[in-house]
N, CA, C and O atoms as a Tinker XYZ file with bonds, in Angstrom:
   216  protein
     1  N     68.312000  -25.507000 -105.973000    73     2
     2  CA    68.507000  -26.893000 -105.583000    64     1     3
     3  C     67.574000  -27.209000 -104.417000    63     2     4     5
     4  O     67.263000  -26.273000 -103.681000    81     3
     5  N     67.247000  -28.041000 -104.250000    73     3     6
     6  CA    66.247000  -28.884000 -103.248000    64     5     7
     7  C     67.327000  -29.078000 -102.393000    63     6     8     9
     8  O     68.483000  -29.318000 -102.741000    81     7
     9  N     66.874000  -28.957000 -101.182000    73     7    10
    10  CA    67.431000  -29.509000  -99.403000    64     9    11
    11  C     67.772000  -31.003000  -99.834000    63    10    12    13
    12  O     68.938000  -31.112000  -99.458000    81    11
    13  N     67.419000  -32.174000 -100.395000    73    11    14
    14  CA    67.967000  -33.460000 -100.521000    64    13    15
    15  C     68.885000  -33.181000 -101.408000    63    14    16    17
    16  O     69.800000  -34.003000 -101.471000    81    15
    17  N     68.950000  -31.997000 -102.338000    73    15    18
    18  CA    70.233000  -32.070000 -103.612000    64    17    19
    19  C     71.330000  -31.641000 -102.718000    63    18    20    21
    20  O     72.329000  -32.359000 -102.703000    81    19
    21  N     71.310000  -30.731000 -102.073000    73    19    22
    22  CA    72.426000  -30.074000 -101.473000    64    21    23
    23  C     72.971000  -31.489000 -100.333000    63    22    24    25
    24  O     74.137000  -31.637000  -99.970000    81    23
    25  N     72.054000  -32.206000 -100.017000    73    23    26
    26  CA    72.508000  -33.253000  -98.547000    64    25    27
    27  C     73.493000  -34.153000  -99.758000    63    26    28    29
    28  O     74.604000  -34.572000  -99.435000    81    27
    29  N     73.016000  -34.343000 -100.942000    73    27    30
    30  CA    73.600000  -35.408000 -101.157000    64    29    31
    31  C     74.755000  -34.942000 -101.853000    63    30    32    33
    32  O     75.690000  -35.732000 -101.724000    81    31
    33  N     75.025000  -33.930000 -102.552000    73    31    34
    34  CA    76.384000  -33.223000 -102.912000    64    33    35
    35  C     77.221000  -32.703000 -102.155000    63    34    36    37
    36  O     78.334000  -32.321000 -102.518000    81    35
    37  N     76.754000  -32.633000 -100.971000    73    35    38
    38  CA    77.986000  -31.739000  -99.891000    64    37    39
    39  C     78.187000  -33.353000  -98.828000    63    38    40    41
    40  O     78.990000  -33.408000  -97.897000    81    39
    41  N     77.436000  -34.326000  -99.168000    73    39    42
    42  CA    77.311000  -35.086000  -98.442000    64    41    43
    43  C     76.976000  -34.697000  -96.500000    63    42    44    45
    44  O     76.835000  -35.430000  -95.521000    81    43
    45  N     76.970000  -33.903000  -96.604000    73    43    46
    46  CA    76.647000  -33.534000  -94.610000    64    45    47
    47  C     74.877000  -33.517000  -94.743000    63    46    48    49
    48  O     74.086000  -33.012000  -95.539000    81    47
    49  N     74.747000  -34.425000  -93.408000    73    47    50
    50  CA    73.329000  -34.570000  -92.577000    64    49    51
    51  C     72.384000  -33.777000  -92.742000    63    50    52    53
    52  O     72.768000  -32.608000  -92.736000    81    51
    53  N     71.179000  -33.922000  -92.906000    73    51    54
    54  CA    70.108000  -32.999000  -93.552000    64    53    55
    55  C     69.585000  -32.110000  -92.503000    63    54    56    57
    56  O     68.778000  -31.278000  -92.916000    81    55
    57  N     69.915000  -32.080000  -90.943000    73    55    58
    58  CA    69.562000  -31.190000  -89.902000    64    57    59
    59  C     70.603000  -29.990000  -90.444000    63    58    60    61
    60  O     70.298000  -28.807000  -90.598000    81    59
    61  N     71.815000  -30.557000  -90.674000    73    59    62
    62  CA    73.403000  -29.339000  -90.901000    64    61    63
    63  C     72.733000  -28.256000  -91.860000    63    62    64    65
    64  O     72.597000  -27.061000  -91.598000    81    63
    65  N     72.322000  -28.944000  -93.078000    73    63    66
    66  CA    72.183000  -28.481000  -94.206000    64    65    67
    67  C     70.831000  -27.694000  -94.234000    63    66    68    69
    68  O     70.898000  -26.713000  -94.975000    81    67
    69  N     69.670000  -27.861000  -93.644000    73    67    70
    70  CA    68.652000  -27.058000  -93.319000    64    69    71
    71  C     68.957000  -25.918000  -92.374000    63    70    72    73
    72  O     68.191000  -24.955000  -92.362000    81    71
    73  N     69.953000  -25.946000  -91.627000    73    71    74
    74  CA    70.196000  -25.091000  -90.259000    64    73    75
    75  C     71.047000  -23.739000  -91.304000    63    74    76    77
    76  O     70.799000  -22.533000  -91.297000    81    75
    77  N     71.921000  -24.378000  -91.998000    73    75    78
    78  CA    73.291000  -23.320000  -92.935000    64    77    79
    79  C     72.034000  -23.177000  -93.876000    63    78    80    81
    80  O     71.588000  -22.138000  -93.389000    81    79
    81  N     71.304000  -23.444000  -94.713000    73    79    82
    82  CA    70.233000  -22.821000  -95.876000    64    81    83
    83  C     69.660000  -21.514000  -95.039000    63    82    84    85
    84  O     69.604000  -20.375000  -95.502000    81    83
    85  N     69.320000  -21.840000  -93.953000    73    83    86
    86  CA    68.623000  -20.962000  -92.937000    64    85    87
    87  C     68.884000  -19.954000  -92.936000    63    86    88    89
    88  O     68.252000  -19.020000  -93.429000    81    87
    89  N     70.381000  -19.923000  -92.095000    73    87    90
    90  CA    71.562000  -18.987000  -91.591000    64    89    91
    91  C     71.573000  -18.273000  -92.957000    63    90    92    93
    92  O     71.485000  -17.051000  -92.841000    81    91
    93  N     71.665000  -18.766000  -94.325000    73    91    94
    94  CA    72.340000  -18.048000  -95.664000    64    93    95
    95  C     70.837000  -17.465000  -95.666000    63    94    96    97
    96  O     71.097000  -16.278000  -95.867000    81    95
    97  N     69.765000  -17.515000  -95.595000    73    95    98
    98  CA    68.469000  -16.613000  -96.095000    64    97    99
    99  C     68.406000  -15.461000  -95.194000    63    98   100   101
   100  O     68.035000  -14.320000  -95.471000    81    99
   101  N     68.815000  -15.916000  -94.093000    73    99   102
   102  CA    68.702000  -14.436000  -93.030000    64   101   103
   103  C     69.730000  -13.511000  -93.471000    63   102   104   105
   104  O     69.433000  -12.317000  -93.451000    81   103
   105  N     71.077000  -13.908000  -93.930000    73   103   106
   106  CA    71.663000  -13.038000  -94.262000    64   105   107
   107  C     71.730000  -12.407000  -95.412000    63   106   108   109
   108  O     72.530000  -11.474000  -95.485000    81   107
   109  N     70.883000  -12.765000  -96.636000    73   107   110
   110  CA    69.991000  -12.510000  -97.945000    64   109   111
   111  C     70.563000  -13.208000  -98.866000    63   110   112   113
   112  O     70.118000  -13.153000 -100.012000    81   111
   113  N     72.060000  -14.290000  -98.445000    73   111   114
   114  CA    72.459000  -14.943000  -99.322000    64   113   115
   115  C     71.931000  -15.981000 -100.821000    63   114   116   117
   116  O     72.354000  -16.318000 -101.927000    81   115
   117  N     70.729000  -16.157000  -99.920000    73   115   118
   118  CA    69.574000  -17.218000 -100.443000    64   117   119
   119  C     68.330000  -17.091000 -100.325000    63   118   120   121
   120  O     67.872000  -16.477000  -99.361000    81   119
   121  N     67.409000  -17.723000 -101.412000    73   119   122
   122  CA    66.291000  -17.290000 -100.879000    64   121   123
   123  C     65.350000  -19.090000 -100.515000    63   122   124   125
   124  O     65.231000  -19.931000 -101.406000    81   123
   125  N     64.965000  -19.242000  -99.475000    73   123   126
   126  CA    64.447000  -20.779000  -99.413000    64   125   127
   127  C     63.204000  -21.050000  -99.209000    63   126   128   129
   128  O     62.874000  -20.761000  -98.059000    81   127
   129  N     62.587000  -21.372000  -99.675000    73   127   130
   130  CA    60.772000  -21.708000  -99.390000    64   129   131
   131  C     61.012000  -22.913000  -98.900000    63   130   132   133
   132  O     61.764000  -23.730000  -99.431000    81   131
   133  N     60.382000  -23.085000  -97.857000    73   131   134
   134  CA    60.214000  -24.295000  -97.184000    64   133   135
   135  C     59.053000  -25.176000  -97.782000    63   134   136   137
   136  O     59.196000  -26.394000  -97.677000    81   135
   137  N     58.120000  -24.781000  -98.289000    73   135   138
   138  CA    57.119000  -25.352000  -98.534000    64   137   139
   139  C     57.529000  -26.525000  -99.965000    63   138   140   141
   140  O     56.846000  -27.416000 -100.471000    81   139
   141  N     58.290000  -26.258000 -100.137000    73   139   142
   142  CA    59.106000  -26.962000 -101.302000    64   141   143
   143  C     60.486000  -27.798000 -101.444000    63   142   144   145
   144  O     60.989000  -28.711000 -102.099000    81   143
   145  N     60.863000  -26.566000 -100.032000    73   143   146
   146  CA    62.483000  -27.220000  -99.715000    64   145   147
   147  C     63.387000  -26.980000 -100.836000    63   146   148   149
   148  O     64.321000  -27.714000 -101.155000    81   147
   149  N     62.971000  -25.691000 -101.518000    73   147   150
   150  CA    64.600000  -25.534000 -102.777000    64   149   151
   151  C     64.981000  -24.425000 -102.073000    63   150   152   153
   152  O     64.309000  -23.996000 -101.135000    81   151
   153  N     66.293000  -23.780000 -102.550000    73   151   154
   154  CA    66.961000  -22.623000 -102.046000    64   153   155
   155  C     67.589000  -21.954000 -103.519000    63   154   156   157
   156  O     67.779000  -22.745000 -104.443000    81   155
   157  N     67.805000  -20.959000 -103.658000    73   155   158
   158  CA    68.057000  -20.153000 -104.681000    64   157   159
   159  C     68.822000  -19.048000 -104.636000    63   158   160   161
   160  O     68.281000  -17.983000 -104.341000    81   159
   161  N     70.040000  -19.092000 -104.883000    73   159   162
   162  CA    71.697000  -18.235000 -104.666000    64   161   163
   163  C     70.864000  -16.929000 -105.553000    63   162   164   165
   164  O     70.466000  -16.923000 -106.718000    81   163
   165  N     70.802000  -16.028000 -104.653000    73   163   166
   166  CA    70.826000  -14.333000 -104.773000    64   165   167
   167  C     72.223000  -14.033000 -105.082000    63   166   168   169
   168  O     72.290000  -13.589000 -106.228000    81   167
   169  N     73.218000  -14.092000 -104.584000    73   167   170
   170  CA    74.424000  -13.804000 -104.235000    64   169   171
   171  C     75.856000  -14.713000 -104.219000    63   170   172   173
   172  O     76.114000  -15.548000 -103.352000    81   171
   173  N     76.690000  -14.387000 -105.312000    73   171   174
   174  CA    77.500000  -15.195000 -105.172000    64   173   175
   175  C     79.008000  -14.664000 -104.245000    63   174   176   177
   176  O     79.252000  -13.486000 -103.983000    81   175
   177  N     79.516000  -15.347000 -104.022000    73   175   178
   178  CA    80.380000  -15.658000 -102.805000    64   177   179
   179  C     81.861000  -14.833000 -103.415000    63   178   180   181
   180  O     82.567000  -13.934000 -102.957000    81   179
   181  N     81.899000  -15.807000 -104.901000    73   179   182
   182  CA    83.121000  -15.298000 -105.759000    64   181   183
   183  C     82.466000  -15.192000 -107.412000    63   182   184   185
   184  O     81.820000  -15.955000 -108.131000    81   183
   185  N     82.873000  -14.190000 -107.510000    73   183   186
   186  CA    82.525000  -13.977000 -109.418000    64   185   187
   187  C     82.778000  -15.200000 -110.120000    63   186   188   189
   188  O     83.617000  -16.040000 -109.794000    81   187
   189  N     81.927000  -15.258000 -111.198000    73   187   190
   190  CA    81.741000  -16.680000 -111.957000    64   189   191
   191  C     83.276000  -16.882000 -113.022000    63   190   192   193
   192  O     83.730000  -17.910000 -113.525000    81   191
   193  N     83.775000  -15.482000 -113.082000    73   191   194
   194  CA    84.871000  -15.671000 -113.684000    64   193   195
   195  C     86.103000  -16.079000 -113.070000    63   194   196   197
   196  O     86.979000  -16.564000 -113.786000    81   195
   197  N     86.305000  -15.927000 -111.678000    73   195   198
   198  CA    87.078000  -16.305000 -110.825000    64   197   199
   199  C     87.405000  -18.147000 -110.823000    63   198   200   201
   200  O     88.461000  -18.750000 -111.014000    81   199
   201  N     85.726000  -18.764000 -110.461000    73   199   202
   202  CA    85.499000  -19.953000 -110.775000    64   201   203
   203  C     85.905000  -20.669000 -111.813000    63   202   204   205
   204  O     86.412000  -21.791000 -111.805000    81   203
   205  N     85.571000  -19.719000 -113.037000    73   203   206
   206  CA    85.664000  -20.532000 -114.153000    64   205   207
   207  C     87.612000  -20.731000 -114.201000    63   206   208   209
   208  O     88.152000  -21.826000 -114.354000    81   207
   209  N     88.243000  -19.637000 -114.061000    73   207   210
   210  CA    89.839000  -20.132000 -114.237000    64   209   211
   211  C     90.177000  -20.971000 -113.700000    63   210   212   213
   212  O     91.302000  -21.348000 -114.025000    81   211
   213  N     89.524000  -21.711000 -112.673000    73   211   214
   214  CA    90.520000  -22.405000 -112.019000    64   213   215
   215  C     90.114000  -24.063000 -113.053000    63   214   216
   216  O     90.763000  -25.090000 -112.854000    81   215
């Protein structure tokens, strides 16, 4: 997702949302090229099957 997709689905301020993309790449959560502004989930949080039951 692009830095404007994430501002406009989580709805929070585009400084918030560049600062937490950040924070998630240092910790290898994500991977983000700036030169483009997308970010890309390495790592999910909760298994996709977890998600899907609810």
């Amino acid at each position: 997702m692009t830095r404007e997709e994430l501002k406009n689905t989580t709805g929070i301020g585009g400084a918030y949302i560049l600062h937490s993309v950040q924070e998630l790449a240092k910790v290898g959560l994500l991977e983000y090229d700036m030169d483009t502004g997308t970010a890309k989930l390495k790592k999910r949080l909760f298994p996709k099957k977890a998600i899907e039951e609810k």
